[in-house]
DRENMIFI-437583 format. One record per residue (C-alpha): x, y, z; residue number from 0. Coordinates in Angstrom, 1 decimal, m for minus. Layout:
BEGIN
X,Y,Z,NUM .
...
# end
This chain:
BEGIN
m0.9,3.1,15.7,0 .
m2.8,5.9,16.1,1 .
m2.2,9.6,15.0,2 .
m4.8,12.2,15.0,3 .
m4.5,16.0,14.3,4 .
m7.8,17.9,14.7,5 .
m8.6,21.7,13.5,6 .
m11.7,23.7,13.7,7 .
m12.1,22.6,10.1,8 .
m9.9,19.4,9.5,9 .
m10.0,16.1,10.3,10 .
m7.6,13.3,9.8,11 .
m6.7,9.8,11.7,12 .
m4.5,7.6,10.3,13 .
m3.7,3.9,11.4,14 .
m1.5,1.1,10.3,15 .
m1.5,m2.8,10.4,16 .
1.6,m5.0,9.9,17 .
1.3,m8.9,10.2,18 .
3.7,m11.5,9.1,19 .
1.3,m14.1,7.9,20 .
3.0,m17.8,7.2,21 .
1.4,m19.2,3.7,22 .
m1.0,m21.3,4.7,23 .
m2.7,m24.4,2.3,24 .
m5.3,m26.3,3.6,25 .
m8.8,m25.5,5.3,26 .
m9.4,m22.2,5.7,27 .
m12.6,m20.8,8.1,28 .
m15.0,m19.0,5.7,29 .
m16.5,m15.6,6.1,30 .
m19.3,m14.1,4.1,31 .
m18.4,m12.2,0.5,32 .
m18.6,m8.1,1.1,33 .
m22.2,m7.0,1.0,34 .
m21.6,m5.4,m2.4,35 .
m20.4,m2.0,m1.0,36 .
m16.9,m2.9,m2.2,37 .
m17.9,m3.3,m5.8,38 .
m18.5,m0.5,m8.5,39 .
m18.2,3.6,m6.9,40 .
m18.7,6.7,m8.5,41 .
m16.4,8.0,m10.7,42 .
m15.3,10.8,m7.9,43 .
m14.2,8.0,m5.5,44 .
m12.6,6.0,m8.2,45 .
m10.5,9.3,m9.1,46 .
m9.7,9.7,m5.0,47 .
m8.5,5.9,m5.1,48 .
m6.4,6.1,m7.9,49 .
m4.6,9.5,m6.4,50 .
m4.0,8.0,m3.1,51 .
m2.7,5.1,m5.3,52 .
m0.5,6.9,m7.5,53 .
0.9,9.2,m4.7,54 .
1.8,6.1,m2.7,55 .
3.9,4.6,m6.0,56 .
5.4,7.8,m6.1,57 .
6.4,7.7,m2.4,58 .
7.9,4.1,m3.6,59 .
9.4,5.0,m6.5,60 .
11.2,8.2,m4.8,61 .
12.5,5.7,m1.8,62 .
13.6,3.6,m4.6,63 .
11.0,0.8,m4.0,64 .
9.4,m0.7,m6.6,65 .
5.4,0.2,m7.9,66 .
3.0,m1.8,m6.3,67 .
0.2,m3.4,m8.7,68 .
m3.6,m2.5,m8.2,69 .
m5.2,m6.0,m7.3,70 .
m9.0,m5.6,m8.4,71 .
m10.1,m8.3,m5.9,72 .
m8.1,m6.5,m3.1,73 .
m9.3,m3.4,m4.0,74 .
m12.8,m4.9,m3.6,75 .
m12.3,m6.1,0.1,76 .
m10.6,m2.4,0.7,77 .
m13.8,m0.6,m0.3,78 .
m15.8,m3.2,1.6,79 .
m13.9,m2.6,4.6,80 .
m13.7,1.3,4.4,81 .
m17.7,1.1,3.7,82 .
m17.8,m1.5,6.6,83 .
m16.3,1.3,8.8,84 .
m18.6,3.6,8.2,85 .
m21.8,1.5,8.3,86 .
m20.7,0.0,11.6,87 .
m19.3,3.2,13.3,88 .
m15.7,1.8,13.5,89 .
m12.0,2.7,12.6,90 .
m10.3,m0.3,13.3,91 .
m8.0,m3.5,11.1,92 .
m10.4,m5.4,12.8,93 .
m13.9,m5.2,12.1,94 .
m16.6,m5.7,15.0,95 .
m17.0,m9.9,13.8,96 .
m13.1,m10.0,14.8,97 .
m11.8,m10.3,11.1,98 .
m9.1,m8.5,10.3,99 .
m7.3,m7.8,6.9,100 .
m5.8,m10.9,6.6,101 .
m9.0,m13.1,7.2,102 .
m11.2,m10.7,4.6,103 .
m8.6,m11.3,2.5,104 .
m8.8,m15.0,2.5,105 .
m12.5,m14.9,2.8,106 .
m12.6,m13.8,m0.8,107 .
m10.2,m16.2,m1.7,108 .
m6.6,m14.1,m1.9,109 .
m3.5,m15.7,m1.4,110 .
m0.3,m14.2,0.4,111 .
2.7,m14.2,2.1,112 .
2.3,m11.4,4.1,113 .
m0.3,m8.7,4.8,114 .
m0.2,m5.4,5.9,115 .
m2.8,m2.7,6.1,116 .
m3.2,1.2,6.1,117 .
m6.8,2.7,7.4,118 .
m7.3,6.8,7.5,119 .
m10.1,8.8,7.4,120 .
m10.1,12.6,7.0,121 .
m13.1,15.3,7.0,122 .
m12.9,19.2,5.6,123 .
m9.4,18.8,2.9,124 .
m9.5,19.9,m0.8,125 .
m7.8,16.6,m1.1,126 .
m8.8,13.7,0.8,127 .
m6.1,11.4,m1.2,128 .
m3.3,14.1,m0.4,129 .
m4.2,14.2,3.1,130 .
m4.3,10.4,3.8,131 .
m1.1,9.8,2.0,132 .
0.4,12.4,3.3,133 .
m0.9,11.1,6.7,134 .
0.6,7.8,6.3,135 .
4.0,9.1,5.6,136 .
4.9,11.4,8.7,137 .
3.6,7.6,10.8,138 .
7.0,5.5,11.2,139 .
4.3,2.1,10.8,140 .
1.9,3.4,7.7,141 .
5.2,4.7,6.4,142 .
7.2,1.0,7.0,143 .
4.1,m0.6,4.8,144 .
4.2,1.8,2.0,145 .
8.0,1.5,1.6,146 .
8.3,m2.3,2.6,147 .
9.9,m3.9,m0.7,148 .
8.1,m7.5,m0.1,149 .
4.9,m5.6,m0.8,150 .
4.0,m6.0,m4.9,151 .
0.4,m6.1,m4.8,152 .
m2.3,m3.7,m3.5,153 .
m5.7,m2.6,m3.1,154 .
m6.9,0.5,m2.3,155 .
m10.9,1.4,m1.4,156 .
m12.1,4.7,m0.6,157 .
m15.8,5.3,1.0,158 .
m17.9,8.5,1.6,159 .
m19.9,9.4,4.3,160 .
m23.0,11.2,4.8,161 .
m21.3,13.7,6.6,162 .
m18.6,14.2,4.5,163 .
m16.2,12.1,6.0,164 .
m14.0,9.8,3.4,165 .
m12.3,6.4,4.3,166 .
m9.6,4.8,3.1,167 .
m8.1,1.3,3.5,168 .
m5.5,0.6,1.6,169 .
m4.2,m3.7,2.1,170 .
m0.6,m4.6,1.0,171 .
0.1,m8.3,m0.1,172 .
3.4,m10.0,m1.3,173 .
1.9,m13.3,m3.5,174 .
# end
């Protein structure tokens, strides 16, 4: 799903992944470990991470969901992906090798249930965090994975380009 809304000055594209993912034991295909761009970030991408996350527990909390937990690993393969993005030239759940969130997730060894994902990117607002969240809840499927009441876990990974433009992929899990 696909929304865009484009100003002389503003950019912002929003898209959303749902998959119902049976719990699989057993072999599982391997896939490289993140490069290392979804490790440690500057404290000003940190502080956009943590908005978008806390504005999306609000959303919950106000819809009478419960707060989603930060997951440090799946924050990890959320700022590998939005880096991934942005190295590759990409906005996409499924990166350019064919993985999608579900198969980076288990690539780093994460277990689920299910799996959903939220990818935006926005260029030219005061708030990047604002502006994706905000994004994500005026889209019926971005909305459905912020408010889905299976999700409990979360990781959310924010990445700058050099033209301005920030990234954000934000992966929902239920354990």
């Amino acid at each position: 799903m696909v929304s865009r809304s484009r100003s002389s000055r503003h950019t912002l594209i929003v898209c959303a992944l749902f998959l119902c993912v049976p719990f699989v034991i057993g072999q599982q295909q391997c896939f490289p470990p993140p490069d290392g761009n979804g490790g440690p970030v500057s404290p000003e991408i940190a502080t956009i991470e943590m908005s978008a996350f806390n504005q999306v527990n609000q959303q919950r909390t106000a819809n009478s969901r419960a707060a989603l937990t930060m997951d440090a690993a799946m924050r990890t393969v959320a700022r590998a992906h939005s880096q991934d993005m942005i190295d590759r030239g990409f906005t996409d759940h499924v990166n350019p090798d064919g993985l999608g969130p579900g198969q980076r997730l288990s690539a780093q060894g994460i277990t689920y249930t299910i799996v959903g994902e939220n990818i935006a990117w926005n260029q030219g607002y005061a708030d990047p965090a604002t502006a994706a969240v905000n994004g994500w809840m005026a889209s019926s499927g971005h909305r459905a994975n912020i408010l889905d009441s299976r999700f409990t876990r979360t990781g959310m990974g924010v990445a700058l380009a050099t033209d301005g433009t920030y990234y954000f992929t934000q992966v929902f899990t239920a354990p």
